[in-house]
Structure formats: C-alpha cells, structure tokens
N, C-alpha and C positions, 0 to 999 in steps of 0.2 A: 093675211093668213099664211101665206106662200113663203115671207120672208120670216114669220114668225117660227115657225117650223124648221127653216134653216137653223133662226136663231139657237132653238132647242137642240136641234142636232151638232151644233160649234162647242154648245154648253155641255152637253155631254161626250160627245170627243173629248172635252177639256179635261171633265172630270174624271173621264177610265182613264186619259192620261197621266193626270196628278197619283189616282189609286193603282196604278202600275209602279211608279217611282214608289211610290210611299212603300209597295212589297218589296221590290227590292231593295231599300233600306234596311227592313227590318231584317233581309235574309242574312244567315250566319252564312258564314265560308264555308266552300268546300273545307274538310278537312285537307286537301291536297293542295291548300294555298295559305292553311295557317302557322305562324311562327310564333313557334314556343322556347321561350329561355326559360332556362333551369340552372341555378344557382344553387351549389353545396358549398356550407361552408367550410369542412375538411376531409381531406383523405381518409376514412376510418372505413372497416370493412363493413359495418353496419350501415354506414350509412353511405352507402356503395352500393351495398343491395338494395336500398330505398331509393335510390336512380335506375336501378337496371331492371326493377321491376315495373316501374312509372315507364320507362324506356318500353321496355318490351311489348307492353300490354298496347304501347298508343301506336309501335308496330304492327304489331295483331289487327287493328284498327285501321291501317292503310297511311298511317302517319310514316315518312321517310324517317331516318335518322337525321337528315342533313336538316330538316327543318327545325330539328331543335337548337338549340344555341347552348352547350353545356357549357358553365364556366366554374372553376375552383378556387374556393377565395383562401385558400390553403392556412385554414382557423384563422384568418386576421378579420375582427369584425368591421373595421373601417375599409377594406375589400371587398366586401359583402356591400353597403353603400354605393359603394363605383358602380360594383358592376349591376347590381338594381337599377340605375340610372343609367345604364346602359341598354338596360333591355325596354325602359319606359320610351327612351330618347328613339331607340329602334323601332318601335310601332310594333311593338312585339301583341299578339291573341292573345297568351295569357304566361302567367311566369308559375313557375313550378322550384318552392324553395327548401332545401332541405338540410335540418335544425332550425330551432330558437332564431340566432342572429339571423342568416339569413332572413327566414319569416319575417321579421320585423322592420330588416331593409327596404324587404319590397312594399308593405306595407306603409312603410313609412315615404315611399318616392311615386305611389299613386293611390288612390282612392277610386280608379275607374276600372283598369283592366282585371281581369280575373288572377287571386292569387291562392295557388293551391299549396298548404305546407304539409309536409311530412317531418317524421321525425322529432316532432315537436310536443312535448308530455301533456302540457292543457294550454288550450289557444285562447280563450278567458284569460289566465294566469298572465298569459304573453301581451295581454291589452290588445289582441288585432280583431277580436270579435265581441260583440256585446253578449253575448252565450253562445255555451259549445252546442246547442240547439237547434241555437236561430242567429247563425252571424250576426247577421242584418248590417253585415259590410261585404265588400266586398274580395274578403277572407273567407277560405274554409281548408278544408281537407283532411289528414289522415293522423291520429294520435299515435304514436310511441309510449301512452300509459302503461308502464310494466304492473304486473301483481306485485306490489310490495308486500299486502297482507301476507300473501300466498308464498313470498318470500323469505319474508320472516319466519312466517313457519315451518321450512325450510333450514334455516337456520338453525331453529333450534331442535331439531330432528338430526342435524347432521353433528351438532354442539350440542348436547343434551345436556351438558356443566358448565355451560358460559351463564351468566352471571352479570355481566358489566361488557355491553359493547358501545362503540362507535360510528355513529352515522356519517360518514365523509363524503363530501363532494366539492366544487368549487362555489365560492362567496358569491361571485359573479353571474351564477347562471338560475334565471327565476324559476325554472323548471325542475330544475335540481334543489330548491330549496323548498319546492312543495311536495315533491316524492320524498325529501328529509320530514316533515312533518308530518304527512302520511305514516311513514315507518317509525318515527319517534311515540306516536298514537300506538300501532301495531305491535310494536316489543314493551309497552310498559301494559299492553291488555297480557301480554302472556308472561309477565314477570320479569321483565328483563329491564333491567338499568343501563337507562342512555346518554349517553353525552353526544354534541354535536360538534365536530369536528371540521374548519373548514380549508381552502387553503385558496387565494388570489388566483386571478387570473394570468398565471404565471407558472409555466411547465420547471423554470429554474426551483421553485420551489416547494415541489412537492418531495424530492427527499427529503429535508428538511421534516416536513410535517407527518410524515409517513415514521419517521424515525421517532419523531416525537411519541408517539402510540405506543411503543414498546415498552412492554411490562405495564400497561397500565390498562389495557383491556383484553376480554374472552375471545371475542370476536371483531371484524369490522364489515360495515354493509355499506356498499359503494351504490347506488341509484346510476340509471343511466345519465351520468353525468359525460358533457364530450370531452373536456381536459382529463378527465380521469380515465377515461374509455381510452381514448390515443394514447396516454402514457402509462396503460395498466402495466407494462413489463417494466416500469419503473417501481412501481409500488409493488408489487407481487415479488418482484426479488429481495425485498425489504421484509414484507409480511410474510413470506413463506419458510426463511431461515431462523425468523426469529418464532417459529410455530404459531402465526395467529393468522387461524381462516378468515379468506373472507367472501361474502357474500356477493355477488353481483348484479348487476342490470341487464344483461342480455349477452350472449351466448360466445360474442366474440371477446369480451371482458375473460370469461371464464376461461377461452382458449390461450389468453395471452396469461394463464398464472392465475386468474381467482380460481377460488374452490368447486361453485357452484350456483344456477342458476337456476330460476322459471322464467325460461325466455318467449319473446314474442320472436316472428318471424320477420324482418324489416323487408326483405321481398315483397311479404302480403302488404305490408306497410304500404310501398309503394304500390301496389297493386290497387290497395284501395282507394288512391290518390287518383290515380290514371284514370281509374271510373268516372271519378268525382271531374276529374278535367274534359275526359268525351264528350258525360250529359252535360256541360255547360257548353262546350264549343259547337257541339251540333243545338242549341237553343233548349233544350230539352228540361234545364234548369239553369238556375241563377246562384250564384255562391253564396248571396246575403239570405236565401231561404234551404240553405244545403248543408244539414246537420253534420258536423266533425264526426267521423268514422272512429269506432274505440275496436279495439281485440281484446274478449273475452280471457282472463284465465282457463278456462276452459281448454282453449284453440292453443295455449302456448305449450312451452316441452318443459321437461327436466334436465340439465346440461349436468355431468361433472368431470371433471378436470383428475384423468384417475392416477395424473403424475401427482402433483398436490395432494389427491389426498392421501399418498402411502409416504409423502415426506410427509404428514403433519399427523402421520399414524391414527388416520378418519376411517374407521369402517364403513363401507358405502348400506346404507340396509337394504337387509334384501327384498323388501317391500315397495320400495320406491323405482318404478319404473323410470328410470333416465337413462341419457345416453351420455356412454362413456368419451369422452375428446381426450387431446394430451399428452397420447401415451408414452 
C-alpha cells in the first residue's frame, strides 16, 4: 500500500511536471524579446507613413525600435524575396510587409510565422488569403482600398465636361488592376467613356505612355498604383501642360502634381496593422482567423492640388470641403 502511494505521488510529480512544460510552450513572448522584420518595398511617402505608424503604435506598446528589423527593397521585387528569406532564416516573431510585392514575398518564403500587410488593396486579389474575412493563412492585416466610386465622383464634379477618360496604372501590379475595374464599373455608371490605359513595369516608360494620352482624353484617373505613385512628377508634368486633370489614389499622388483626391490616411493604415500585430503576438488572436482591416470612405479626406487646378483653369466648388496642398 505504502509503496503504492509513493507510486502515485512519482506519477503525479510526473504529470505537473509534463503540464508545466507543456504552459510554457504554449506561452507567447514577452513582447520585450520579440523580433519583428518589416519589409517596404519602396521609398514612397505613403508608404513611409504605413511604417511609421505600425512603428509607433508597437512603441506605444513597449516594443523598442531596435527590435524591429526594417529593410527597403528599393521597388525591386526580387529584393523583396531576399530579404523575406532573411527575416524567415532569422527566426524573426512575425514580418510586417508593406505593398503588394512585399506581401507576397513573405508569404511566399513561410507558411508559419505571422505575416501582417499593409498597403496592399485586396489581399484575396493578392492569392495570400483564402478571404479578406477569414484568411485561414497565416496572412492578414491592413487594406489600402481607396474610394474609387467616391472618386470618380469626384471627378466628374471637378470635370463636369469630360466625356472620355483613362484609367492608368501599371500592367504588372494585381491590385492596380482591380481598382482599374472597379473604376472602369464607376465611370460608365455615371456616363463616362473609359479606356484602359496601361504601362509595364518599367519607370523608363511611362513618358512614353503618358504622352501617348494626349488629345485623346477629358480626363485621367491614376488608382493607387506604386510605379505610378513614385513617378507621379513624371506624369503630372506631361498631364498638366497639356491641360488634362488627373485624378488620384491618395494624397501624396496629388501633392506631387495630380489634381485631386479622396484620400485614405496610410498612417492609420499602419496603425491598423500594428493592432492586428499586438493581438497576435501577445496570443490574443491568430492571423488565419483575423479579418483584413478596410477604411471607410467615410474616415478619408478631400485633397486638391490648388497649383494644378489654376493651371488647368479648375474652379474648386465651393461646396466641397477639401484641403487645399501645392500651393
């Protein structure tokens, strides 16, 4: 009986011992020992602010700076590659990717670690989630969907005699080619005649196609596309001489030469990333069950560009609450 008793008591030391390990297992890290890579894939101010918001917010949090791992694949999308393979090979907590390419990088060099995108228009579109829902990968994070509708109408508020415009962005980018069909949808509900305009993934070549446009549309509406966002001071000294407004995707477009905007904020952008990175890293959710973040039309602004519009001889109406940039 005596020894039996022993036995029992060996058997269960055993088992608080196994069910101690096994908690500590499952516990997530301090956040003051987790390392986070962050991959952008170009210098754009937009999506600058989509880092420095994700930044800030996971400071606010008690996350150091140095524990992030920032790297810039300076728009080459096979940079984006490396350095996602760098952050999987580092034993990196979770990777935090901002645009399209990126996103897909990471996605593409693990299937375990948590990958939060920003900047990215629909993450369904991009293949890294089975729905902008319900990942049910382990993808999520924060949308850059502009108001297109709301832009369009926009448009033709500020064009009230356009007629025949152009949808442009680059060939290459799948995000930019579903805010193209969005908007190609949006300007023939309100009358307006579209062609789709597009140009490679290749900055040498958008004068070229920029030039091509002339005299042959009212207008042009640029989607937050990223080659066309980085080299909007190419295109806008094209479009703006030869008087044809154009429309844009979000605020720092419009500062560098388009017309005008309903922008979203990429700060909150990243801001709403950062959330989405906390509640996973402190255990609190899981990305494959952590619905992609959208910003309402509602929450965005009105940009205009009021050097632009007194070259393109635009009355701004006095109805529309925007804020003037440009000057």
């Amino acid at each position: 009986m005596k020894k039996l008793a022993v036995c029992m008591l060996a058997l269960g030391l055993l088992l608080t011992g196994c069910g101690s390990n096994d908690e500590q297992s499952n516990q997530t890290k301090s956040l003051s020992d987790v390392k986070i890579g962050a991959l952008q894939l170009a210098q754009h101010p937009a999506l600058d602010k989509a880092y420095e918001g994700f930044k800030d917010t996971l400071i606010e949090a008690g996350i150091k700076e140095s524990q992030i791992d920032f790297q810039n694949a300076s728009g080459d999308p096979s940079n984006c590659q490396t350095i996602a393979e760098k952050f999987v090979n580092d034993g990196d907590d979770l990777i935090y990717a901002i645009a399209t390419d990126a996103l897909q990088a990471a996605a593409n060099k693990t299937n375990t670690i948590p990958v939060i995108g920003a900047a990215v228009t629909n993450f369904e579109e991009a293949g890294v989630v089975k729905s902008n829902d319900k990942p049910q990968t382990n993808v999520t994070g924060a949308s850059d969907m502009n108001p297109v509708k709301e832009q369009m109408d926009l448009l033709k508020k500020l064009v009230p005699n356009a007629k025949k415009i152009a949808i442009f962005y680059c060939s290459d980018e799948a995000n930019s080619i579903y805010q193209g069909q969005i908007a190609e949808k949006a300007a023939k509900d309100i009358g307006l005649e579209t062609s789709i305009v597009t140009v490679p993934n290749d900055s040498s070549a958008i004068q070229q196609v920029t030039e091509s446009m002339i005299g042959k549309y009212d207008a042009i509406y640029i989607p937050t596309d990223n080659l066309l966002a980085t080299n909007m001071a190419t295109v806008a000294q094209i479009t703006n001489i030869n008087k044809i407004p154009c429309i844009v995707g979000e605020e720092n477009m419009c500062l560098n030469g388009g017309l005008a905007t309903l922008s979203l904020d990429y700060y909150t952008v990243g801001q709403n990333a950062a959330k989405q990175a906390l509640a996973i890293l402190k255990g609190e959710a899981k990305p494959e069950d952590t619905a992609v973040s959208f910003i309402e039309a509602k929450d965005c602004k009105y940009f205009i560009n009021e050097k632009v519009a007194k070259q393109l001889g635009i009355e701004i109406p006095s109805d529309l609450d925007a804020t003037l940039i440009g000057k």
